[in-house]
C-alpha positions as CSV (number, residue, x, y, z in Angstrom):
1,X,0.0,0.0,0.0
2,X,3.1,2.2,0.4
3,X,3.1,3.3,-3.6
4,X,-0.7,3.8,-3.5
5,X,-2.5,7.1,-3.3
6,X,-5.8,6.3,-1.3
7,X,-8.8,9.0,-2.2
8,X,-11.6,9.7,0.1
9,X,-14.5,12.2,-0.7
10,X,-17.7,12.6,1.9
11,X,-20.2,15.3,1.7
12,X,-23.7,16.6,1.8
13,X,-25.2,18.6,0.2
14,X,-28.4,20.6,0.4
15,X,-30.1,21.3,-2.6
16,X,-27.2,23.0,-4.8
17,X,-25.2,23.4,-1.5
18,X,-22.3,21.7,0.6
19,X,-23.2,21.7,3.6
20,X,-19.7,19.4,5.2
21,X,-17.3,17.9,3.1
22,X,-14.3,15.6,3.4
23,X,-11.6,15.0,0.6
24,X,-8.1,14.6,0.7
25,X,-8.1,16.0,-3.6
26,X,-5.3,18.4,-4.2
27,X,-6.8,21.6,-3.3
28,X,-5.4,24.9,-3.4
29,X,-6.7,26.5,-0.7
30,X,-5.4,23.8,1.2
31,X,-2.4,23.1,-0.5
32,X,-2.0,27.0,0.6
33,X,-2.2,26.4,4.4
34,X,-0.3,23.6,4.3
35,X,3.1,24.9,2.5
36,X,2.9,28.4,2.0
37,X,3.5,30.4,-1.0
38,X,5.8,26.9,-1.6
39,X,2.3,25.5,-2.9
40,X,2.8,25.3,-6.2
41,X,5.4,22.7,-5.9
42,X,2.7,20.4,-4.5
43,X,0.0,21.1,-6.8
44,X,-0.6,17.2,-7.3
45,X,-0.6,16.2,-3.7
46,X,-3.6,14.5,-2.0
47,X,-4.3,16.6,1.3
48,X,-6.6,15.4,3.7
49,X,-8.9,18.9,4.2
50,X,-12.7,19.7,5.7
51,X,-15.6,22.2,3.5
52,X,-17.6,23.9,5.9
53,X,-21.1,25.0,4.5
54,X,-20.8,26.9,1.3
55,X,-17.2,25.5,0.7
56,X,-16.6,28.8,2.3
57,X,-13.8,27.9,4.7
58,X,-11.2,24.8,4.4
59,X,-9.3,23.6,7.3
60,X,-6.8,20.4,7.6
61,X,-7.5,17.6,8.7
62,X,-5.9,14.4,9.4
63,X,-7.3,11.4,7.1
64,X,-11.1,10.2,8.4
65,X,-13.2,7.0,8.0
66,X,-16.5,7.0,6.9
67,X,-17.4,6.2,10.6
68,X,-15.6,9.5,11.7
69,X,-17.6,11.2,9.3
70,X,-20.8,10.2,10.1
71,X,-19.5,11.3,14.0
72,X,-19.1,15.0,12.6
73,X,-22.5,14.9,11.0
74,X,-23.9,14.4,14.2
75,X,-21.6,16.7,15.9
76,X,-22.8,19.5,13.4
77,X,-26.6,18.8,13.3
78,X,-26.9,19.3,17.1
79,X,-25.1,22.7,16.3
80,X,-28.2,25.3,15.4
81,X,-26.3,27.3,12.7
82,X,-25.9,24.0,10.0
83,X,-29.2,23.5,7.9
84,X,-28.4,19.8,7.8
């Protein structure tokens, strides 16, 4: 397993909306936080990384099961501002 890339995506979406996602795809905005204006050397790399609502903030994260995500579904849906 060392040589291979593994790829999760989890999210939900309202409507039109995502309302929490998971993803380790090479994102910028993440790629960003993680190494600095040194980003574009990692364009390619597979970061773990969280979507609040509206993809409107990203934030690292370590790599999560499906069980873990289902955790911060509930976590979020006793939280009053999420329209889960």
């Amino acid at each position: 397993m060392e040589n291979e890339v593994r790829r999760h995506f989890d999210e939900i979406i309202n409507v039109d909306l995502v309302v929490i996602g998971f993803d380790n795809a090479p994102d910028i905005n993440a790629l960003k936080m993680k190494y600095g204006k040194d980003y574009v050397h990692h364009l390619d790399e597979r970061i773990p990384h969280f979507h609040g609502k509206g993809k409107k903030n990203t934030e690292l994260t370590n790599e999560i099961s499906f069980k873990e995500f289902l955790e911060e579904i509930k976590l979020l849906k006793s939280d009053e501002k999420w329209d889960i």
